[in-house]
C-alpha positions as MATLAB code, in Angstrom:
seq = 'XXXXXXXXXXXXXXXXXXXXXXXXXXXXXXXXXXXXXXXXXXXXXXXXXXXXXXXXXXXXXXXXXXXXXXXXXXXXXXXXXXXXXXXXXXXXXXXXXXXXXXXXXXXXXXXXXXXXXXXXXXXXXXXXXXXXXXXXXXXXXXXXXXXXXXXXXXXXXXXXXXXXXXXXXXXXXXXXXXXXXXXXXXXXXXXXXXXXXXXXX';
ca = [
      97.510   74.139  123.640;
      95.734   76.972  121.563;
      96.995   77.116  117.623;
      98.404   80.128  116.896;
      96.333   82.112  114.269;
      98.066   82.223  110.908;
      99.970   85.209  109.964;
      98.365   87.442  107.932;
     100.444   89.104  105.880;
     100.205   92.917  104.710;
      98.718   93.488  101.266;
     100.400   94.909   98.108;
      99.182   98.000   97.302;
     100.295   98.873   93.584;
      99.663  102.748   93.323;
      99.371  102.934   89.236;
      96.635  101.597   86.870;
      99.083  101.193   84.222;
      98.441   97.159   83.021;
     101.846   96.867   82.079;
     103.187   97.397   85.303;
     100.687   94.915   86.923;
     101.881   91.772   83.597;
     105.676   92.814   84.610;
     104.851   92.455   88.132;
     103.083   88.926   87.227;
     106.581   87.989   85.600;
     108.326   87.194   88.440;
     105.207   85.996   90.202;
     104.206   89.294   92.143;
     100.210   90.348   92.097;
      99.058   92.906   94.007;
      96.127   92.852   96.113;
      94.725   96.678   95.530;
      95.478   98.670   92.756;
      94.696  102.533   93.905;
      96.338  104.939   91.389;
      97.024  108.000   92.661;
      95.997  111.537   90.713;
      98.608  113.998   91.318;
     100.006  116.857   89.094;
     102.933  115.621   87.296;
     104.490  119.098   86.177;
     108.388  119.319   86.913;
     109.221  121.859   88.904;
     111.272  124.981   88.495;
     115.029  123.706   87.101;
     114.023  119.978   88.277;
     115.952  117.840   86.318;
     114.204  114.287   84.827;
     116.083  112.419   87.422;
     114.942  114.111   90.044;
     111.138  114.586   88.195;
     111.311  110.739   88.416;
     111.969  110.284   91.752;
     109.976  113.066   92.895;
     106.703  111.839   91.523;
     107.301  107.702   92.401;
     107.864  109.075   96.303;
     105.020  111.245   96.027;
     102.333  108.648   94.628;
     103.716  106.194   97.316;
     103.326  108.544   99.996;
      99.695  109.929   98.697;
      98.290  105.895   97.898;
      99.695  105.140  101.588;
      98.295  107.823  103.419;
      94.841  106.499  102.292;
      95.630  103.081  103.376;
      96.682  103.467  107.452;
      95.861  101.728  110.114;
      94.170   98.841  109.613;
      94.585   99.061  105.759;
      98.170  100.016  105.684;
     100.087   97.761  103.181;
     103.388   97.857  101.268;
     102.564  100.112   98.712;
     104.530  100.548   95.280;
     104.976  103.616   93.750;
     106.454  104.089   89.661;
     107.010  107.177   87.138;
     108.891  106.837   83.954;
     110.354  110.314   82.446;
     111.803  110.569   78.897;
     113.791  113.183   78.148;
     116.258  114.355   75.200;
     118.909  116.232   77.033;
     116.652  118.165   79.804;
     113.942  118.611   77.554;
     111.250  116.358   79.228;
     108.911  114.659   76.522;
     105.473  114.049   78.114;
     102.874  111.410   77.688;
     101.850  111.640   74.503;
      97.581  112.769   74.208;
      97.201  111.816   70.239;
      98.959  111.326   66.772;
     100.279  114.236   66.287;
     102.517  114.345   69.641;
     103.774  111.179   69.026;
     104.738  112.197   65.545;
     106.253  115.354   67.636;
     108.419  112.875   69.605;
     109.489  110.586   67.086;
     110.891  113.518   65.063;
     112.986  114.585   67.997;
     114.414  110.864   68.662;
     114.985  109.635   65.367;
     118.431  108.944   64.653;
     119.683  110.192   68.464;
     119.954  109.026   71.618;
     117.561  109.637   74.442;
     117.329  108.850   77.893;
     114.437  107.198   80.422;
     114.560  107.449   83.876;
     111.937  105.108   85.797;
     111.834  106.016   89.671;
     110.731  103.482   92.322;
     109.638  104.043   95.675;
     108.164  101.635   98.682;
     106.255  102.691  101.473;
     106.299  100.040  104.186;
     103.408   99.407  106.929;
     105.431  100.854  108.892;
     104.741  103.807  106.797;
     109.452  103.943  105.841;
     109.812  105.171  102.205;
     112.666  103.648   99.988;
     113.096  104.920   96.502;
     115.914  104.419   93.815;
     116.130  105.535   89.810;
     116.938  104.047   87.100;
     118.515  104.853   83.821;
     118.392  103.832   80.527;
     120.036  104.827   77.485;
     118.230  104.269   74.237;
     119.033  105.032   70.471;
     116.816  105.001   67.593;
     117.273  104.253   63.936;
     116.944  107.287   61.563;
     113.121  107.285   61.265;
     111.436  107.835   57.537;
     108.284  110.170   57.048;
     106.266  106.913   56.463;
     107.473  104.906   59.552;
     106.591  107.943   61.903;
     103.304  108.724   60.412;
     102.359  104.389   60.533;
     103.480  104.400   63.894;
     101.413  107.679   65.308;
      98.417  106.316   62.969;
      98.475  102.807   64.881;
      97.807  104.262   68.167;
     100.205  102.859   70.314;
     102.096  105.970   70.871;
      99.118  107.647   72.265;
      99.085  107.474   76.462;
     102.647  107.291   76.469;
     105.635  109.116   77.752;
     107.593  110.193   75.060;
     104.927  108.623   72.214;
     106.030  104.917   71.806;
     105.712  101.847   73.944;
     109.193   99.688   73.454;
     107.636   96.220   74.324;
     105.229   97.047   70.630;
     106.203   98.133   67.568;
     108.966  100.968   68.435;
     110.884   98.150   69.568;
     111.992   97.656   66.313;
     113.095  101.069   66.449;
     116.025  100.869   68.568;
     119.985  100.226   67.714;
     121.155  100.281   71.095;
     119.904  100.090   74.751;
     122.029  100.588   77.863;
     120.512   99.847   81.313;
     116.668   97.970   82.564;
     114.274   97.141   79.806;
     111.827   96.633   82.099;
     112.325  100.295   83.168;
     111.771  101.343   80.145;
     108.447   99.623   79.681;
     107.463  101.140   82.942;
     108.719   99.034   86.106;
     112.565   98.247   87.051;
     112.135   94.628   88.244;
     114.966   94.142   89.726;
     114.984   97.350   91.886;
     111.437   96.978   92.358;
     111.603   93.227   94.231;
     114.925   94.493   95.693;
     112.638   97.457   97.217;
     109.917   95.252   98.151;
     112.045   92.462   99.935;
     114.297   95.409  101.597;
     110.778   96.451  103.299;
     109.821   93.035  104.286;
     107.335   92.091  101.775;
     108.160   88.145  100.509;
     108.026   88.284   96.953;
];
């Protein structure tokens, strides 16, 4: 009697470049096989609120990442965007010093919130999505620890100008909600996605 061929299981596409999302991944033993970010204009929309930014633009890098890998390439493909906001006022990626001072300004001493949208596109080409979010308060900031932290450079790239797993973590009084969400991938939600789809994690 012919063995049956082993079963070949459908690769994990991870639709980001962002290393941090690839070492949280590798936490709870996850590596993808491709990495394929996708390049799409990240602009809210008119009266979109960050929520909905969030979840907007994981589903859409999902959906872009997967439509280049049909057929005989499709995959499960996951799909991340974090958005920082104080009240509606979205605080982008920060592109040098200065915006991160910008956004350090406008958070010290307050509360702001993250919200980190997932999505999954199947092989079967079925999207799942959730969001996530988390509630964070800063310290009151001096002049000197703003202008240290913008002149290290870890601010720079991004969202709202500081990285939580570095040196802004010693920023924060209070955090409600996914840590890992705020670093840039919501674990749990993320394997709860993948598993929901079929992938074994």
């Amino acid at each position: 009697m012919a063995e049956k061929p082993p079963l070949v299981l459908a690769p994990l596409i991870l639709a980001s470049a962002s290393p941090r999302r690839r070492d949280l991944l590798a936490q709870i033993g996850i590596v993808p096989d491709i990495i394929a970010a996708a390049d799409l204009d990240e602009s809210p929309r008119k009266d979109e609120t960050p929520r909905l930014l969030a979840l907007r633009l994981a589903q859409d890098k999902a959906r872009a990442v997967a439509a280049t890998h049909a057929g005989s390439l499709a995959g499960f493909v996951l799909a991340a965007d974090t958005v920082v906001c104080v009240g509606r006022r979205v605080l982008d990626k920060a592109h040098d010093a200065a915006d991160v001072v910008r956004c350090l300004e406008l958070m010290s001493g307050r509360g702001h919130r993250i919200y980190t949208g997932v999505a999954v596109v199947a092989p079967s080409g079925k999207l799942t999505s959730r969001v996530v979010e988390t509630r964070i308060t800063f310290k009151v900031l001096t002049p000197s620890e703003i202008t240290g932290y913008a002149a290290s450079g870890e601010g720079v790239g991004k969202a709202g100008g500081y990285g939580i797993q570095g040196r802004a973590g010693g920023f924060v009084t209070h955090l409600v909600g996914s840590f890992t969400a705020v670093v840039g991938l919501p674990l749990y939600e993320a394997r709860c996605l993948l598993e929901g789809a079929g992938y074994t994690c």
